[in-house]
N, C-alpha and C positions, 0 to 999 in steps of 0.2 A: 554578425549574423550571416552564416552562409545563404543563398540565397536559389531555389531550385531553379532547373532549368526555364527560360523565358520568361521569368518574371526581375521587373527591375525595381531597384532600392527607392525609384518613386514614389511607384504603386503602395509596396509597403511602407512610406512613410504617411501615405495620403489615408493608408488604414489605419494605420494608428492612431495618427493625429483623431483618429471618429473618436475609436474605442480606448485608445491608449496601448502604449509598447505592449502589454502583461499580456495582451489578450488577440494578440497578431504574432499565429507560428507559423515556421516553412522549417522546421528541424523537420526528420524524413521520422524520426518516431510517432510527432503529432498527425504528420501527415498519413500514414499509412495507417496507426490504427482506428480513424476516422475514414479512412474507406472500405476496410473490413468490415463484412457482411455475414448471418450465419451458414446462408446458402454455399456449398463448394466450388471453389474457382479454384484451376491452378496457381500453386504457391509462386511457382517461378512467372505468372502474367500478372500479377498486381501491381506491379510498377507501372504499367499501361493506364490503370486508372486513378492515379495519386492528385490530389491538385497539388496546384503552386506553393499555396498559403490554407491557412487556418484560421477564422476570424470567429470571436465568441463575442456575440452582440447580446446585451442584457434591454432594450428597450428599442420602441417600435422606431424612436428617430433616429438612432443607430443604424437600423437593418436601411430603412430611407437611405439615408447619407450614401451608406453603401454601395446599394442599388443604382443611385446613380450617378457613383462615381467608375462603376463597372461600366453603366451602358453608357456616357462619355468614353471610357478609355476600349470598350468592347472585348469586356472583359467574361467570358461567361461565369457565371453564381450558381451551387447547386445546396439546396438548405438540407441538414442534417439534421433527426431529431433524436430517437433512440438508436435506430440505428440497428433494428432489429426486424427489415425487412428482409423476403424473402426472394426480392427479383430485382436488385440490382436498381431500385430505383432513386437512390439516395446517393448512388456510385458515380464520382466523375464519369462522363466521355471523354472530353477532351481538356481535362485539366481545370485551371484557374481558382478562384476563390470557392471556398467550403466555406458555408455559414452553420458551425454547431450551435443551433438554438436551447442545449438545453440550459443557458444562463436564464428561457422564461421559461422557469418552474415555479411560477408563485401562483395562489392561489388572490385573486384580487376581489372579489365579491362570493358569497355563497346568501342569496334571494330568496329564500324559503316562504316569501309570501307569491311570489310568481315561482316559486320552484325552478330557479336556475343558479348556476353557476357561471363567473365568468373566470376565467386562467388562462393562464400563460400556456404558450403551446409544447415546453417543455413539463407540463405536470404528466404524471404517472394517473392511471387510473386507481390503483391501490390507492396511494396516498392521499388521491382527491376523495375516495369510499370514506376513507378512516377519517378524514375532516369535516363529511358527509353527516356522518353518525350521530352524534347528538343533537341535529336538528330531524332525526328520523328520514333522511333523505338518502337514495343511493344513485348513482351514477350507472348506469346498466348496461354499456360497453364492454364487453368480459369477449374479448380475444384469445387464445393461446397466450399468447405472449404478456397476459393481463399486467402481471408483477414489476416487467420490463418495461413495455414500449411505453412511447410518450402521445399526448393529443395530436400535435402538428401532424405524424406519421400517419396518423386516423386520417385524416383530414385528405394527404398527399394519396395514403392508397385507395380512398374509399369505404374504409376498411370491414369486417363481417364480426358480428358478434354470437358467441355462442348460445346466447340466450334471444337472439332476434327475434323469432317469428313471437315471442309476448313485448317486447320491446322497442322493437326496430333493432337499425344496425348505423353505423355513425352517419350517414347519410340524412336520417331520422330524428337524431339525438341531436348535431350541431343546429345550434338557431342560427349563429350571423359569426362570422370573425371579421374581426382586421386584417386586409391585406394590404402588404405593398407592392404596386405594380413595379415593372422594370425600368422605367424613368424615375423611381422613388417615389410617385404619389403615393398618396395611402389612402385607402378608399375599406368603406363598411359592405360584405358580403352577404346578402343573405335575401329571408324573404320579404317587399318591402322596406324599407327604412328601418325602423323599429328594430333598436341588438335583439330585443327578446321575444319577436313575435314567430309566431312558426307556419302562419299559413298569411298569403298575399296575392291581390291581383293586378299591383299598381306595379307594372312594368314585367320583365323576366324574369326568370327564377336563378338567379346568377348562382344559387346557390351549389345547386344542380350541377352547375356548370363549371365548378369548382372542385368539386369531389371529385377523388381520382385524379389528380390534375399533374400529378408528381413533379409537383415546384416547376412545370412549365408556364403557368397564365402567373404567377406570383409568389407572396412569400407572406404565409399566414403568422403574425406573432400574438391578438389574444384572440380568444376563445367563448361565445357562448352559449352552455349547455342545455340541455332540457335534464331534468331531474324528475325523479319519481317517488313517489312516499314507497320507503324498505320495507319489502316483504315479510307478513309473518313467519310466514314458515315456505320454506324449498322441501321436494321431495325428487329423487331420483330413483330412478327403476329399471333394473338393465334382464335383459331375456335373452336366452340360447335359442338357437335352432340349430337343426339337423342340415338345412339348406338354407342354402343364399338366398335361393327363390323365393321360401317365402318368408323370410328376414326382410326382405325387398317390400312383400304385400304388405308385411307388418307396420312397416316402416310410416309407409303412403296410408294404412289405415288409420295409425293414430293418428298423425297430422291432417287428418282429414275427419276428425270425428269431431270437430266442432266446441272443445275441450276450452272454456276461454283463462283459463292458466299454464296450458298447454308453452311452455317457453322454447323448447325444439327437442330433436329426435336427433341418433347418432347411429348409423347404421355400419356394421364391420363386418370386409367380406372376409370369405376363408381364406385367403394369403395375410390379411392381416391381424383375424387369431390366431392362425400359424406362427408368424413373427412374434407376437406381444408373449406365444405359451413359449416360445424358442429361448428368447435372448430378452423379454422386457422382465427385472427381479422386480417387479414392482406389481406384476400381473399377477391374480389371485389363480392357480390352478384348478379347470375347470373339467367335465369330462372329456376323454375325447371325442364324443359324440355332437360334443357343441363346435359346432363348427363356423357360423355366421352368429353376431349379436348385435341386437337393440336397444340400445338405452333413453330414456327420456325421460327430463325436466318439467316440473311443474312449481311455479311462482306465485305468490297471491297467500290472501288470509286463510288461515290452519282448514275453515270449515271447508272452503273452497278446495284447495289442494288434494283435500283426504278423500274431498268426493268425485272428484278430476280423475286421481289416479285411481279407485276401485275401477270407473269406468277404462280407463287403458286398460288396465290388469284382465278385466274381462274380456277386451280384445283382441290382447292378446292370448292366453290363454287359449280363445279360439282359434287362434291363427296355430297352436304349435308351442307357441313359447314357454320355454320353462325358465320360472323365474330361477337367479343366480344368487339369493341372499344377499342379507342387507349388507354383509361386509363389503363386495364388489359393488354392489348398489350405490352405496353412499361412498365408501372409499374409493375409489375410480372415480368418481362424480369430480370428488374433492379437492382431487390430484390432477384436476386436468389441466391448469395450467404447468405443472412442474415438470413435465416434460418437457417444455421445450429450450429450459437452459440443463437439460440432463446430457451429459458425456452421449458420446454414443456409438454404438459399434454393428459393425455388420460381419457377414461371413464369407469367403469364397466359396466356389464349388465345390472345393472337396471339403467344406466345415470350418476350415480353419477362421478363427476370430481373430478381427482386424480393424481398428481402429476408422470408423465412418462419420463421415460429415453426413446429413441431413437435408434433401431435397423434396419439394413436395410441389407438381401440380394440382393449381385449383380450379379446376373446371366449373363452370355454371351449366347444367344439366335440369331436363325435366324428367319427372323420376320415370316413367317408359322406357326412357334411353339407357337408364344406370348402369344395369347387368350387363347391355348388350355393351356398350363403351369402355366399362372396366376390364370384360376380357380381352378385347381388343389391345388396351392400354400395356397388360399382364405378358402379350405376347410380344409384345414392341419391346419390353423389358427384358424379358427372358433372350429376346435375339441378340439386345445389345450384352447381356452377361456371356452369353455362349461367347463371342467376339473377344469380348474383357471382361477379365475376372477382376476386377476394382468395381463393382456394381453388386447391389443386393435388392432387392422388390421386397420390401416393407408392407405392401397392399392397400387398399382403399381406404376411408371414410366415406359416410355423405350426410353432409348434414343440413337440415330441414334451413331454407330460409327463410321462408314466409308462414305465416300461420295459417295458412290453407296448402302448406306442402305441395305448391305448385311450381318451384323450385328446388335445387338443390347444390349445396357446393361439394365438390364431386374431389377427392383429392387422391392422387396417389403417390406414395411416400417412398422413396427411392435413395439408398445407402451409398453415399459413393468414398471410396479410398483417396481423399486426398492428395493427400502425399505422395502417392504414384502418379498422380494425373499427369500424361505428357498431352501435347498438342492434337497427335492423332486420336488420343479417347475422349479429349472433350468435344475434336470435331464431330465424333461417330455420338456420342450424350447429347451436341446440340441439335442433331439431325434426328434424334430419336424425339428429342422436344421438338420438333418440328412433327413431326407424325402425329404423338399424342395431343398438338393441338388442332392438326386436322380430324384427329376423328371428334374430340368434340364438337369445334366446328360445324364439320360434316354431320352431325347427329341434330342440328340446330340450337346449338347451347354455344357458349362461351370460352373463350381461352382462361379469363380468371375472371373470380367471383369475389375475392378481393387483396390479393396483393399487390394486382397489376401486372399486366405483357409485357414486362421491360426488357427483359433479359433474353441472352441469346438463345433465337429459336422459338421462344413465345414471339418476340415482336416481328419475325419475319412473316408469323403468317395473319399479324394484326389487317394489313387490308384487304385480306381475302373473309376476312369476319365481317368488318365494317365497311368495305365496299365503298362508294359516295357518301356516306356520311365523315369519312374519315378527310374529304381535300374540306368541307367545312369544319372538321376541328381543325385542321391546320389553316385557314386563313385566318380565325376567332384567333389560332394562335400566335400568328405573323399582325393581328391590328394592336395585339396586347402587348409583344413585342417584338419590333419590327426590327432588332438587329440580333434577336435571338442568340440572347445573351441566358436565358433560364431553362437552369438545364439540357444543355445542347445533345441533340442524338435520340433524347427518349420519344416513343413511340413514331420515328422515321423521321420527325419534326425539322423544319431547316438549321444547320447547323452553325448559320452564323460566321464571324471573324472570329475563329477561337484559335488556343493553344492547341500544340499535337500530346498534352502532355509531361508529366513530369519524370521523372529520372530519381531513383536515388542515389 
């Protein structure tokens, strides 16, 4: 077994002896396509974030063992689950052990008298729906990436759901999991004692205090959910307008009309029906008069739904909106997870199409600021394309996250070339992510709404967001793990006695 750089045939045999040889790699294939992420990095810098070794832990006294046999040896651990985030939060800093958790994929309880589930933090949400099923239950975390990602990732990003504001969002939906700290204790997270209770006043809300944590305070291995009796019937409903502007009012109106089926709202500006009529074959052709669109979900029993949605229809309606037929209605609805393991391509300047990786800031915005922060965002883009042609503006979303539409996750989707990337256009790409998360910032919103700041140029302007609140996550962070060994680097956090990194 060749063995990568800085790590010794100890270490690896002290992992094995946990899990056994089969399931302990440092070949550079295991290694590298476990720190592959969908977001664009240059091809030729991934070597920078490779670890040592590969360890696939199937049970929580495994991941323990582990743990602390890393913070003995001061070894840093960064836990893997799908592996389908979008900021680098899953991605070595400086090397060491990679724990691929998706060996817990089991499904271990489904509670239909309390309405939960408890699993492994490698289950898929698809899979745990369709297991859901014949007890009338559904799982109601519906991400982009639904098909894909796994629980633990939920968990690590905070993560947002497209149906939240009837919902919640996983913050909402997790009761309690199992963590294990970085000395390997293992300890119950949540509210209260209780795996299955959801609200508590006996002590802090650790729970809280977990989300988002991107495997710095620990390492989540099960799972338990809140479940909801499966809806009779969904109803989607998507409207044109002539202007952004009042695509914008339309937006904040429905989510504010009190609709209690209401699941969320998706608002697209004109650079991003421009994109989707351009280059998405999957987009229904619309006129070119429509230029900004609305679409919005409603969840809940047939009578409910049908009477939810006259009431939008009417509001809209007044606003401007022409409805788009049930085909883009319900087909766009349908398909909205499939885009984001879709190929994907962008254009240069002069048209030419060009093979694009996929970037998207998620701003947390309150909807007054929307307009005014997306053309901001539009023009921070367009300078870096003037500069480099390896960049395309894909345009907005925003979508409703509370069910009074007093928020919003603000995104803008951003085509980059790969494969050309040299050093100097990611510098001038990270600096641009530095601006666009000034101006949210500076607008009173948030850098991300849920993927996480991790990544470079989100996380440099992380303390000018959080301010003093942030040297309190990081001592909460240093009591939890005081040789900051768990995930070293993310969000500025001290970085410990680590490796510089592995090599192929």
């Amino acid at each position: 077994m060749s063995l990568a750089v800085g790590l010794d045939e100890g270490l690896v045999a002290e992992l094995s002896a946990i899990v056994g040889p089969d399931r302990v790699r440092t070949d550079a294939g295991a290694r590298l396509a476990r720190t592959r992420v969908p977001a664009p990095f240059p091809v030729h810098r991934w070597r920078e974030h490779l670890p040592q070794v590969v360890v696939l832990p199937h049970t929580t006294e495994e991941v323990s063992a582990i743990l602390a046999l890393a913070n003995e040896r001061r070894v840093p651990v960064v836990a893997r689950a799908g592996g389908t985030g979008l900021t680098d939060g899953a991605v070595p800093e400086h090397g060491g052990i990679l724990l691929d958790m998706k060996g817990f994929g089991q499904i271990y309880e489904i509670d239909p008298l309390r309405r939960t589930a408890t699993v492994g933090v490698g289950v898929n949400m698809l899979k745990l729906n369709e297991a859901l099923a014949p007890f009338g239950l559904f799982y109601p975390d519906d991400p982009a990436s639904y098909p894909t990602s796994l629980v633990g990732g939920r968990i690590g990003t905070s993560g947002w759901s497209l149906i939240g504001a009837r919902f919640g969002h996983t913050r909402d939906l997790v009761l309690s999991f199992l963590c294990v700290l970085a000395d390997g204790r293992v300890v119950r997270i949540g509210d209260g004692g209780g795996p299955k209770i959801s609200k508590s006043s006996t002590g802090l809300s650790l729970k809280q205090l977990f989300m988002g944590h991107q495997g710095t305070l620990g390492i989540a291995t099960e799972v338990t959910l809140k479940l909801y009796p499966k809806p009779e019937a969904e109803l989607s409903l998507f409207w044109g307008f002539a202007r952004y502007e009042d695509a914008h009012q339309c937006v904040d109106a429905l989510a504010g009309a009190g609709v209690a089926t209401f699941a969320g709202a998706v608002l697209f500006d004109e650079a991003k029906v421009a994109y989707l009529r351009r280059d998405d074959e999957a987009y229904i052709p619309q006129p070119a008069s429509v230029r900004s669109v609305v679409c919005t979900a409603l969840y809940g029993w047939e009578d409910e739904v049908r009477a939810g949605g006259r009431r939008l229809w009417r509001i809209a309606a007044d606003l401007g909106g022409r409805y788009l037929g049930d085909e883009i209605s319900q087909g766009d609805w349908a398909s909205r997870h499939d885009r984001y393991a879709t190929p994907l391509h962008g254009r240069r300047l002069d048209g030419t199409v060009v093979p694009m990786g996929w970037h998207c800031e998620d701003a947390a915005l309150n909807h007054p600021e929307i307009v005014s922060v997306t053309r901001q965002w539009h023009a921070i883009v367009e300078e870096l394309r003037r500069r480099y042609d390896a960049f395309d503006d894909w345009g907005t979303f925003a979508y409703t996250s509370a069910d009074t539409g007093v928020d919003y996750l603000v995104e803008i989707d951003v085509g980059i070339w790969e494969q050309v990337l040299d050093d100097g256009m990611w510098d001038a790409w990270v600096e641009a992510k530095r601006a666009i998360a000034r101006v949210a910032v500076g607008a009173g919103g948030s850098i991300s709404a849920c993927h996480g700041a991790c990544r470079a140029g989100d996380v440099d302007v992380v303390p000018e967001e959080l301010e003093g609140s942030l040297a309190i996550m990081d001592a909460i962070e240093e009591a939890l793990d005081p040789h900051g060994i768990l995930n070293p680097g993310k969000y500025h956090f001290r970085k410990g006695n680590v490796f510089q990194g592995g090599q192929l």
